[in-house]
N, C-alpha and C positions, 0 to 999 in steps of 0.2 A: 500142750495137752498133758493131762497126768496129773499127779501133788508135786506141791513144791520141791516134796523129797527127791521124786524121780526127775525134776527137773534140776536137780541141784543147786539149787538159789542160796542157799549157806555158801558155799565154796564160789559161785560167782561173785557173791557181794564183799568176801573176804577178797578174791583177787580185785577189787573193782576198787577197794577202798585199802588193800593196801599190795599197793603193787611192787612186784621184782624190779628190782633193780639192776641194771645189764653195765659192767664194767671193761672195758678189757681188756683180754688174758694174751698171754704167750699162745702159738697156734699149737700147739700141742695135745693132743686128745687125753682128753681125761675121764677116766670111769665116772658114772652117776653117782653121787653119795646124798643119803640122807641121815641126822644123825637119829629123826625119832620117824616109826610109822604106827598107824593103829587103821585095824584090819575092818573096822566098819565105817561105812561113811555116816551111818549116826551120827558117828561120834567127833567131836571137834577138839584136838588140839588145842589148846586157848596160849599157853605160857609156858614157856621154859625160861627158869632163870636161878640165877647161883644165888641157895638158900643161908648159908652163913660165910660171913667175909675171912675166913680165918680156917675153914673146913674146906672139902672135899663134896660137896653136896650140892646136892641140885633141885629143884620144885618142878612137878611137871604138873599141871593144871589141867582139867578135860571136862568136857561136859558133852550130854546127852543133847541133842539137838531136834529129832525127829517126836519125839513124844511117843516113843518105844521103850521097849526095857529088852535090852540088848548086850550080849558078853562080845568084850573084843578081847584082840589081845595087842597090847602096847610092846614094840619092836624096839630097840636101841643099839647104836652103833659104840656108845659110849663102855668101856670098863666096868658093870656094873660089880660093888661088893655086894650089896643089901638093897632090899626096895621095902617103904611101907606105907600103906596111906598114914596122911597127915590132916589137920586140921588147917584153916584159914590162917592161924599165928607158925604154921610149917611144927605146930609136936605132933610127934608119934600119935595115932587112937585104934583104936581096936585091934583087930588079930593079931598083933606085932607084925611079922617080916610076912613080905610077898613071896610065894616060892617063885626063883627064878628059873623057868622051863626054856626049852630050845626055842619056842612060837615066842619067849619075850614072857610079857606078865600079864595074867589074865584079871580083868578086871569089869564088875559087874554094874550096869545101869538103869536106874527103873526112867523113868518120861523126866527129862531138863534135870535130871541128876547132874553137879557139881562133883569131879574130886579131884585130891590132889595129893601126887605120890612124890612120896619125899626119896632119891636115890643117892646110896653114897658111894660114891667110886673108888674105884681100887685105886691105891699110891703108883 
């Protein structure tokens, strides 16, 4: 019953087609850690991966899913120095740097918007 949105069909087909994998650990409890979140389910996570071999940096990838135009805000457990969007080849474009606030970095999406934030961690 409902849209696929309120059904959640993105997040089931991602766990569906790429699933956890369960290792095990020492029995010792360990706090939850995540190192990325983002506060809409709009919005989909797509990639995180280290943007130059030689650098401090990182690609985060996300796009709009729902066919909304929706503001999240992107969370990170990571050192962040700087955030800023980036193009598809990971350069700098437009406003230069993301301000980084306490909620993480806010970041704007109109309907299957693409983007991708380029972060460079502190040493």
């Amino acid at each position: 019953a409902g849209s696929f949105q309120d059904a959640g069909v993105i997040q089931h087909a991602y766990n569906l087609n790429f699933p956890l994998h369960v290792f095990p650990a020492s029995s010792a409890q360990h706090l939850a850690w995540s190192a990325f979140s983002v506060s809409s389910p709009a919005v989909v996570l797509e990639t995180v991966k280290q943007a130059s071999p030689q650098g401090r940096t990182v690609v985060v990838r996300l796009y709009e899913a729902h066919g909304s135009t929706v503001v999240t805000w992107l969370q990170t457990s990571l050192p962040i120095k700087e955030a800023m969007l980036c193009d598809l080849l990971e350069r700098p474009v437009g406003q230069g740097r993301l301000p980084l606030e306490q909620q993480g970095m806010r970041l704007s999406f109109t309907p299957f918007h693409v983007l991708s934030v380029l972060l460079v961690l502190r040493q």
